[in-house]
N, C-alpha and C positions, 0 to 999 in steps of 0.2 A: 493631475489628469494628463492622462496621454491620449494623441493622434492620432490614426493612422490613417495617411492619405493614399487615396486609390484614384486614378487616372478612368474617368467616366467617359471621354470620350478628349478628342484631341484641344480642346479649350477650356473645359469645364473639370475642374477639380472638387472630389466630394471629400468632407471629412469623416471620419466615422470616431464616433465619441466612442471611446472605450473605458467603461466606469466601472464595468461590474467585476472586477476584481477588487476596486478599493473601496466599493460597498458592499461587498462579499465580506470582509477584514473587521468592520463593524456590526455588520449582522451576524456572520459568525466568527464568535471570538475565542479564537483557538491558545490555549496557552502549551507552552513545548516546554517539557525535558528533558534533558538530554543526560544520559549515563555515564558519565567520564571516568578518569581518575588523575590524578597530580602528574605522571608520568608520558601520559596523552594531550597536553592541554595545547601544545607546540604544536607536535605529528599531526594529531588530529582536530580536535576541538577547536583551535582558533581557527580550523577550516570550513568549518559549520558556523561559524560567527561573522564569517566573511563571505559565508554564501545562503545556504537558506534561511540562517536561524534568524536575519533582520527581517523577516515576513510574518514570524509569528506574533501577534498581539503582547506577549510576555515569552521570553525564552530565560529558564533555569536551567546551568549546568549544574548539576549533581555529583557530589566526589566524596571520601572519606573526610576530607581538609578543608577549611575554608582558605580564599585564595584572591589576590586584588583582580585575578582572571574576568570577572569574578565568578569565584565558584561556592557552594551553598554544602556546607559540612555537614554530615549525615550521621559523624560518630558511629560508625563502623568499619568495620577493616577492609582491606582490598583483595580479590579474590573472585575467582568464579564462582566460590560456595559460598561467595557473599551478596550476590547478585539480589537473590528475594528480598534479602534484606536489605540493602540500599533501596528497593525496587518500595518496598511497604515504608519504610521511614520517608523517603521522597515523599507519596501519597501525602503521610500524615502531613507533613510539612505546608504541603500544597494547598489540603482544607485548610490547616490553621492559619495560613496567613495570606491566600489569595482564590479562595473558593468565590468570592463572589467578582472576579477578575476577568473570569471567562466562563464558557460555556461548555468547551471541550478541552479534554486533557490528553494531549499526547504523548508517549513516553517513546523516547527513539535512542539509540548507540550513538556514540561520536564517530561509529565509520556508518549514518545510514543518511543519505540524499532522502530530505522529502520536498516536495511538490506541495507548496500552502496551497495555492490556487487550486489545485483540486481536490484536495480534502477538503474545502470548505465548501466546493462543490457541489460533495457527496453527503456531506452533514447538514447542508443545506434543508435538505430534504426531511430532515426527523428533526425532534423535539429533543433539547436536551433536559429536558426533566424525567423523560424514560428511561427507563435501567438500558442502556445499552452499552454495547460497546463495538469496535469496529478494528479488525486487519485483516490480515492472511489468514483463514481458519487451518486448525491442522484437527488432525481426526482421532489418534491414540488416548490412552490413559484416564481421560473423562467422558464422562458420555455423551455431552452437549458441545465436547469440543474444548478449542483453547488457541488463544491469537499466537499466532508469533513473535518471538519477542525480538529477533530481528529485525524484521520488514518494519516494525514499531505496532503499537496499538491508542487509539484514543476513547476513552472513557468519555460517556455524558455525563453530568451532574451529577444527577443522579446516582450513575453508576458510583462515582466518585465516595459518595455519600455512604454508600454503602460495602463499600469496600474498608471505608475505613470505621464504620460500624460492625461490620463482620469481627475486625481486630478487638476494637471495644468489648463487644458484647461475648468473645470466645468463642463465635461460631467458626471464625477464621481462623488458624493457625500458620504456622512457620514447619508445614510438613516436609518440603523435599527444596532443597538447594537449584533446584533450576525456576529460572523466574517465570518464563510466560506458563508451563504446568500449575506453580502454585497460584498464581493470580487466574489462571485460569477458574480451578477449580475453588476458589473465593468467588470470582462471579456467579460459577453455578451455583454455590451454597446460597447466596446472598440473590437469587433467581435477578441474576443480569444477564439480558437475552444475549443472543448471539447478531452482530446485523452484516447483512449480506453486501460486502463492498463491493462487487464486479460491477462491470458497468451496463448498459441495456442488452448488450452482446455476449453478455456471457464471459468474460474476460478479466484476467484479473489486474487490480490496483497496487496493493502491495505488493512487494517480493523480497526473499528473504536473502535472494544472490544478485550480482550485478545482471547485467540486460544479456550479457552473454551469455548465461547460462541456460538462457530462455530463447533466445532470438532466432537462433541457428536453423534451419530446417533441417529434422532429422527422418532416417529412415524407421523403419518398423521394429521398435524392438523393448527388453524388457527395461521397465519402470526406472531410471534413475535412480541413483542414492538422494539423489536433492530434492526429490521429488514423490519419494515414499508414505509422506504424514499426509498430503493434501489430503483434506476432504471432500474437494472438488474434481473432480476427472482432469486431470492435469491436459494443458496444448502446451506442446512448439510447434517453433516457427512463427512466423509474423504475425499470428493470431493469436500467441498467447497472454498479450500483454496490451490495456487498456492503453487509449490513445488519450486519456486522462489519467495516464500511472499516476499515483502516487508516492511511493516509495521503492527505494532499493538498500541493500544491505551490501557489506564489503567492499565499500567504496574507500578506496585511500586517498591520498591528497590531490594528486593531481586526478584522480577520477573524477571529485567533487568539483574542481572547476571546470573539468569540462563537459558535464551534466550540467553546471550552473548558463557554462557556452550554450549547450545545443536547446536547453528547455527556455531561453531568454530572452536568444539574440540571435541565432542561425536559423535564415529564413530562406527558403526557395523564391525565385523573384516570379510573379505572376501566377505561383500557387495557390489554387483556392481551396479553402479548407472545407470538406465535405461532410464529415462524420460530426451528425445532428446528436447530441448523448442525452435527447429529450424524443429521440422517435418514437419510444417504445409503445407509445398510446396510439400513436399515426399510424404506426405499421400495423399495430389490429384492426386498426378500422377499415384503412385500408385494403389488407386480407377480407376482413367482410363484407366489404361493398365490392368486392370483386366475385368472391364465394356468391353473394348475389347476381352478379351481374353475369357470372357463367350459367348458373341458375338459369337465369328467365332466358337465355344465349337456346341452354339445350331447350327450354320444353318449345318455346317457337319453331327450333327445326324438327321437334317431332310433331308440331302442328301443320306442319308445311310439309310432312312426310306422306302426313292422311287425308289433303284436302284433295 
């Protein structure tokens, strides 16, 4: 359990108990995958082991080899047009031997920073025995869509369930060598909803490129390359990325630690942190009891017009 103490006034010191991140970790019990391979494990992978992956409840790396790393041998080859298929054997792997382990299943790159603490934030809030699943949505090639397999994606149970039921039963196939399409379009077969990660703002959680790609304020102009699939009306600039991100994609080594720096341990001294990611019920009400209250505002001065 950690501290943080704040200066009440010039004698009085308050504590403030800060728990709910390590009962977040029990309640919601996130198990991570990570996609590696033998060649990566140095570069990348033991970069993620040394920074977010000790957050996960269970972190598996995934490779062709098994490895004292340790790494979880998938018997299949290395390769971009091996990706679904390491991507579907992981899966299976995962029901058979740690389905009842966790709750959610993420699958992320050895170059993608994720954020525990707010993804359990955001899963917080649903049932993992719903067919869901949750990242970056992109909008091409299916009709209901399909996560990014960069940014990462985490499956509920459920989903889980039937993803590797889809395999079982033949509704699922090994159609097309890109992974978040194929897994994609197994959750629409196998009807696993789509769920909406932005945050009450509108904003998004995942990302499929580092924070620059997004951060920058730009002038008016047409659409990006990086930014072509979104299914959501794409922001830059400071607005376009939730103040509870959870993920980034293309992050190299020294990126990862120093994401692991600024998301940690670098703090402004007397900052108070403003942004409520529970307003969204308050601000309606609010709006209405104002809508009201201009309301009865006007018809008084048209009563005070006629008297």
């Amino acid at each position: 359990m950690s501290l943080s103490v704040s200066k009440l006034n010039s004698n009085i010191l308050i504590a403030e108990n800060r728990r709910a991140a390590p009962e977040f970790s029990q309640k919601v019990r996130v198990l991570c995958w990570v996609m590696t391979q033998p060649k990566h494990l140095k570069s990348r992978t033991q970069h993620i082991r040394a920074t977010w992956g000790k957050r996960c409840n269970i972190v598996l790396y995934m490779s062709s080899e098994v490895s004292d790393f340790p790494t979880v041998g998938l018997n299949v080859s290395e390769g971009r047009s091996q990706l679904y298929w390491k991507t579907i054997r992981a899966f299976q792997h995962i029901h058979t031997h740690h389905l009842d382990d966790a709750d959610w299943f993420l699958k992320a790159d050895d170059d993608t920073f994720v954020v525990l603490e707010n993804l359990r934030y955001g899963l917080s809030k649903h049932n993992a025995e719903e067919p869901l699943y949750f990242g970056r949505r992109f909008t091409p090639f299916i009709a209901q869509g399909y996560m990014s397999g960069g940014a990462g994606y985490v499956l509920s149970k459920e989903a889980l369930r039937r993803f590797v039921k889809g395999f079982a039963d033949g509704l699922c196939t090994h159609n097309t060598e890109t992974e978040d399409v194929g897994l994609g379009k197994c959750m629409e077969t196998m009807k696993v909803q789509m769920g909406d990660s932005r945050d009450v703002l509108g904003r998004q959680t995942f990302h499929p490129y580092p924070p620059d790609y997004y951060l920058p304020r730009q002038t008016p102009r047409p659409r990006p390359w990086y930014l072509i699939y979104e299914h959501y009306q794409p922001v830059e600039g400071p607005g376009c990325c939730s103040d509870l991100a959870i993920s980034f994609h293309y992050i190299d080594a020294v990126q990862m630690h120093t994401l692991e720096y600024y998301t940690y341990h670098l703090r402004p001294y007397g900052y108070k942190y403003r942004f409520n990611p529970n307003v969204k019920i308050q601000v309606r009400q609010e709006k209405r009891w104002l809508i009201q209250t201009l309301g009865v505002i006007h018809l008084k001065r048209k009563e005070l017009l006629y008297v």
